[in-house]
N, C-alpha and C positions, 0 to 999 in steps of 0.2 A: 315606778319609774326606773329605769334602766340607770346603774351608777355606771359615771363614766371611765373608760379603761384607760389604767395610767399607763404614760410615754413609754415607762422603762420595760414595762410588760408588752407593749406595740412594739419598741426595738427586739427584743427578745423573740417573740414568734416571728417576726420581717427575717431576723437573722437566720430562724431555724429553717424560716421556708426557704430561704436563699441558697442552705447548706445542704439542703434534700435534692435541691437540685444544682448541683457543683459544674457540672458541662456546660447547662444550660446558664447558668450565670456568671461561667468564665467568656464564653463565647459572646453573651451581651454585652458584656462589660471589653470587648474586644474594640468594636468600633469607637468607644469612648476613650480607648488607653491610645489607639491607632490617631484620633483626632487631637487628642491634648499633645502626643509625644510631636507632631506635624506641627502644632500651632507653634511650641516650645521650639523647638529645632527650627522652624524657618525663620521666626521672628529675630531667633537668635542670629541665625548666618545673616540675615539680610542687616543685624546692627555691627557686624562683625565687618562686614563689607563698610559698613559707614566708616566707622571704627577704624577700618586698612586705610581711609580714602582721606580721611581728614589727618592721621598721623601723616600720611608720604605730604599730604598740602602743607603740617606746621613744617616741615624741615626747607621751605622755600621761605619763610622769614616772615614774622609779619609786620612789618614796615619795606616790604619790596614790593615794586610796580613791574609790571612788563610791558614794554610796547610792543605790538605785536605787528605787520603787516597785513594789510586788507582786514574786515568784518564781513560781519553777517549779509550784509547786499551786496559788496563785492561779490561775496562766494556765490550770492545768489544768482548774480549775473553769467557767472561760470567762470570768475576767474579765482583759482584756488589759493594761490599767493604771490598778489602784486607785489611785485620788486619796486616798493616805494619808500624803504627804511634803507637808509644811507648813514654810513661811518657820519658826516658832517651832522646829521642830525642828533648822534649821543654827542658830538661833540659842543653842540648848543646846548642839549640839556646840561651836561655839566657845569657848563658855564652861565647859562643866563638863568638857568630856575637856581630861585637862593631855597626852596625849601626841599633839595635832594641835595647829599651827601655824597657818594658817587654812584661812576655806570660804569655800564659794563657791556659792553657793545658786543655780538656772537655771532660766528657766522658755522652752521653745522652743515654737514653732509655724513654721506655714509660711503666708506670704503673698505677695501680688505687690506689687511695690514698683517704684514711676515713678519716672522722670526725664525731665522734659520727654515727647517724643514716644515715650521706648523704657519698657518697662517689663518685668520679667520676675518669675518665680516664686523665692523665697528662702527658707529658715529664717533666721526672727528670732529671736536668744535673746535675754533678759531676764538683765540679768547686775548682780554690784556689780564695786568697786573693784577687790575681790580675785582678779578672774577672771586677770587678765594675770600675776600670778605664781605662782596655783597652775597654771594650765593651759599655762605656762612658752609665752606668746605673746608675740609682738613688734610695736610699732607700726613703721611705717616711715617716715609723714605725720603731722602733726598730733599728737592728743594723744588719750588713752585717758579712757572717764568716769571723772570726779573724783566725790569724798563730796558736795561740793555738786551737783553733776547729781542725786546719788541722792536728797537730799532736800529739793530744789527738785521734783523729779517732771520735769526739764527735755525738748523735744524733740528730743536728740541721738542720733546716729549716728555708729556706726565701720562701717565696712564692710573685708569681704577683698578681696585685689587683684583676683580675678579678677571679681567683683560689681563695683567700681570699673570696669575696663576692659568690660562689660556695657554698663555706662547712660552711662560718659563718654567713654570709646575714651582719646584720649589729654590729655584734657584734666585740668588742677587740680580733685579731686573737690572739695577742704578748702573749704566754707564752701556749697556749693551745696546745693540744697533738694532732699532725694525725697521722695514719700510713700509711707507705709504706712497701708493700710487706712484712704484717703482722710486720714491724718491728717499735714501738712507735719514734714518731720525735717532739723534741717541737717546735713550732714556735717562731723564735727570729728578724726576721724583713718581714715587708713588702715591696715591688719594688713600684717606682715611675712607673705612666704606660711609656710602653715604644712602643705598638702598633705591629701592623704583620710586618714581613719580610716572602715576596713569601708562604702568607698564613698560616704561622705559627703563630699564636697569641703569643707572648713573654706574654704577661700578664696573661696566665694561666700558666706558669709553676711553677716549685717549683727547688731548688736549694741546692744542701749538700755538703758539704766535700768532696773532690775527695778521701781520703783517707776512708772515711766514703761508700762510691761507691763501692769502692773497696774491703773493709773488708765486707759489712752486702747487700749490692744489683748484683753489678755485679760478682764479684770473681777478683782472678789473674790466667790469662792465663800462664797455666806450661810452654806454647811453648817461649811466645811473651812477659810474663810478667804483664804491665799495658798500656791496646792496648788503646788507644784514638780514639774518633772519630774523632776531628779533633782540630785542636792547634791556637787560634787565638795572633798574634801580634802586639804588638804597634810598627810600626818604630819611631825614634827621632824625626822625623817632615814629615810633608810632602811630601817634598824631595827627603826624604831618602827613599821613600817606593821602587824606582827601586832596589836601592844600596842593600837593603834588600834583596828585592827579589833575587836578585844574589847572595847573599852570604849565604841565607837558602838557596837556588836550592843547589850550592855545597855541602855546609857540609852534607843534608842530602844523597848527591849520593855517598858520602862518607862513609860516615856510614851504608849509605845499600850496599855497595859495586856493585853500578849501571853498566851496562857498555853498557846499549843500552835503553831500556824504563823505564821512571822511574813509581816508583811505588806508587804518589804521585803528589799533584799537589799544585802550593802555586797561588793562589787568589787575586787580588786587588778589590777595591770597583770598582776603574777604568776600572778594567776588566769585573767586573759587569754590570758596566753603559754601556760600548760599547755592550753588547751582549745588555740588556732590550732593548738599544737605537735602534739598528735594527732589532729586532722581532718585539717592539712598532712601527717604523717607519713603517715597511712593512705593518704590520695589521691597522694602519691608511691611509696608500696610497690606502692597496686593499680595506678598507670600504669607502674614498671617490671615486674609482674607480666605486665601485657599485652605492652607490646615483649618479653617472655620467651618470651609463647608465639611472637612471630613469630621468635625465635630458635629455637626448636625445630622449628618448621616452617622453619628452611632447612634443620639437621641431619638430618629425613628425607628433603630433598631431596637433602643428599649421600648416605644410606644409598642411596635408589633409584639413582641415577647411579653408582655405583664398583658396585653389582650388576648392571647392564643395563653397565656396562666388563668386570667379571669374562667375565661371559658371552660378550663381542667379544673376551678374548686368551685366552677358552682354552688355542689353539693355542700363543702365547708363552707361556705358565704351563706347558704340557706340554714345550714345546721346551726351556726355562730347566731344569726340572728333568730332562730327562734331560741333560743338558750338567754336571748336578752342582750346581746351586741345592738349598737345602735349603729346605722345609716354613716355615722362619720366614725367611728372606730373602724370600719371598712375600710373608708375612702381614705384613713392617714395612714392606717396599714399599708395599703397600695402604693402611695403616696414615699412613704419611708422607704421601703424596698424597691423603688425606681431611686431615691434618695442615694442607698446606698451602692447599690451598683453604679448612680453615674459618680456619687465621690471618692469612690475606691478604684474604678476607673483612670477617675482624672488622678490621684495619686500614683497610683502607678506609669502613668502615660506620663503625668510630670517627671520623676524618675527617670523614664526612660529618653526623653528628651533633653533633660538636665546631661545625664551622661554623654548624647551623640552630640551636644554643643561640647564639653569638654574636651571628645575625641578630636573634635574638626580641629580646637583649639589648639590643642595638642602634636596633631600630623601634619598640618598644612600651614600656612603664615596666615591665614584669615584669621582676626583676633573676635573668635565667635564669643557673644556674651548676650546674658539674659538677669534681667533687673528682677529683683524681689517681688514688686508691684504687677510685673503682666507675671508672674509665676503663680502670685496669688488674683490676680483675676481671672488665669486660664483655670484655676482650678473653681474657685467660686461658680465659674462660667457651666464649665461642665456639672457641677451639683444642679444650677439653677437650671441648666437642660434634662436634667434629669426629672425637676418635679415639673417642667412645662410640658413636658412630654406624657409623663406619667396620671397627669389630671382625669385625660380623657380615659385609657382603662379603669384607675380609680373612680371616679364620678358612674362606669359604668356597673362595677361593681358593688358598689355604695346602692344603686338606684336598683338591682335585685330583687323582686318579691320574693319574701326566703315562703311562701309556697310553690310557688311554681318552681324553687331551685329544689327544693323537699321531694318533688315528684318523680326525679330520675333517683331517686333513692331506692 
């Protein structure tokens, strides 16, 4: 009876045939390093993106609401932003919901704005007093508009740092003149930076007196009054931001006298985060989906190559088994050596996907990052392709009559 051949003596010959042929098993082991470093690297970028999308969403608070103008069947209908948010209506919320703290009522546009010889394109919002601590913003220079600015109608300006460094490079903005839509503005503070949300830089804009918007930039609507873009709120805490939210959804369906779709919509961060959370989830599942299939396509690259091997040791698969090899020290030979090309593979390929996350990391703002857990199941991953793959040359190798492999001797 044939004694069975130990592991360490199977690893041993797996290695040496492996290393006989060094070309041929850098280049298999190619599509497997090409699919792991793809799975690692996309999964990465696509949580990296999550990652950008949920950081810009905490820096809006989380006990803040937004009421927005029109929804989703408005828009449907084609009207993109009904002018249905009016000054009077933050003026309710403030006053009749006891479970918000304050608002902050905004009205934005975009103009170009001079200084001296330079001038550039800006969003201007129209803001009160209240904006700097619901929208949890910091001055860095000078001073943020006061109650009196709001009802003076005065011509003042706060601008973000990187708007500052625009139009004055590096000079003291605090007290110099820019204009917006020809109309003279001095500047009286500068923002702490505060970074993009969904691509809008906050640190380029510039910021006036909603009452100052309204007398010298946007007008007052004869129909609507003082239309808003949109109204942000502080709820009391945390908490409170459901309690909130139901008690602005009424008042205002009240006050627009609603009785079927409203014409308006109120916002959480939380409602934010659920939506990034499954756009971000699905675009990281379908990007490791992809780097999957080029995993797969290296595992039939190993299937082909250990079957075009089988077929070159015949003669040693016949010779070994009349010498007394049996049927399965063949097949876990074969077996091992698809083993180890797809785990030396996925090692390497890990490696090198490890590294192109740290580079993205590194040169760009996407905060690319990749978990312990899929590093060690893309590599597991890749070994277990290696021996699914590797069955069928083994098994066919294994199944050999070593006379007929004896005969081309």
């Amino acid at each position: 009876m044939a004694k069975k051949l130990p592991i360490s003596e199977t690893l041993v010959m797996a290695i040496s045939t492996l290393r006989a042929n060094r070309l041929r098993s850098l280049l298999t082991m190619l599509g497997i390093v090409i699919g792991n470093a793809s799975v690692i690297t996309l999964v990465g970028v696509g949580r990296g993106a999550q990652n950008l999308a949920e950081g810009q969403l905490s820096n809006l608070g989380a006990n803040v609401l937004f009421v927005v103008p029109g929804n989703n069947d408005t828009r449907r209908r084609g009207v993109a932003f009904p002018r249905n948010l009016v000054l009077e209506d933050a003026i309710a919320i403030s006053e009749q919901v006891p479970s918000v703290k304050r608002v902050a009522p905004q009205i934005s546009t975009s103009e170009v704005i001079q200084a001296g010889a330079k001038s550039t394109s800006s969003s201007i919002s129209g803001i009160t007093s209240n904006f700097l601590p619901v929208r949890s913003f910091e001055i860095a220079r000078g001073r943020f508009i006061s109650p009196e600015d709001l009802r003076s109608a005065r011509s003042v300006v706060v601008i973000g740092p990187d708007l500052k460094d625009k139009l004055f490079n590096n000079r003291n903005a605090i007290g110099e003149i820019i204009r917006i839509k020809d109309q003279a503005f001095q500047v009286i503070g500068i923002m702490a930076p505060k970074g993009a949300v969904f691509g809008n830089n906050q640190d380029e804009n510039a910021y006036i007196p909603l009452t100052t918007m309204v007398s010298r930039i946007k007008g007052r609507d004869p129909t609507y009054g003082v239309s808003l873009s949109f109204i942000s709120v502080e709820a009391q805490d945390e908490n409170s931001t459901g309690k909130a939210k139901f008690q602005i959804t009424n008042l205002l369906r009240q006050r627009h006298k609603i009785l079927r779709d409203d014409d308006f919509a109120v916002r959480s961060q939380k409602d934010a985060l659920t939506i990034v959370s499954t756009i971000t989830g699905g675009l990281t599942l379908m990007l490791g989906a992809i780097g999957g299939v080029s995993l797969l396509v290296g595992g039939i690259g190993i299937m082909n190559i250990m079957l075009v091997s089988v077929s070159e040791r015949t003669e040693e698969i016949g010779l070994r088994k009349a010498l007394g090899a049996r049927s399965t020290d063949v097949l876990i030979q074969f077996l091992v050596e698809s083993l180890i090309l797809a785990s030396l593979g996925g090692a390497i390929g890990t490696t090198v996907g490890i590294g192109t996350i740290s580079l993205v990391a590194a040169l760009t703002p996407l905060p690319a990052t990749i978990s312990a857990v899929t590093v060690l199941t893309t590599v597991t991953l890749s070994g277990a392709i290696g021996l699914f793959f590797g069955v069928v040359p083994a098994r066919r190798a294994a199944r050999l009559d070593p006379i007929v492999a004896l005969r081309s001797l």
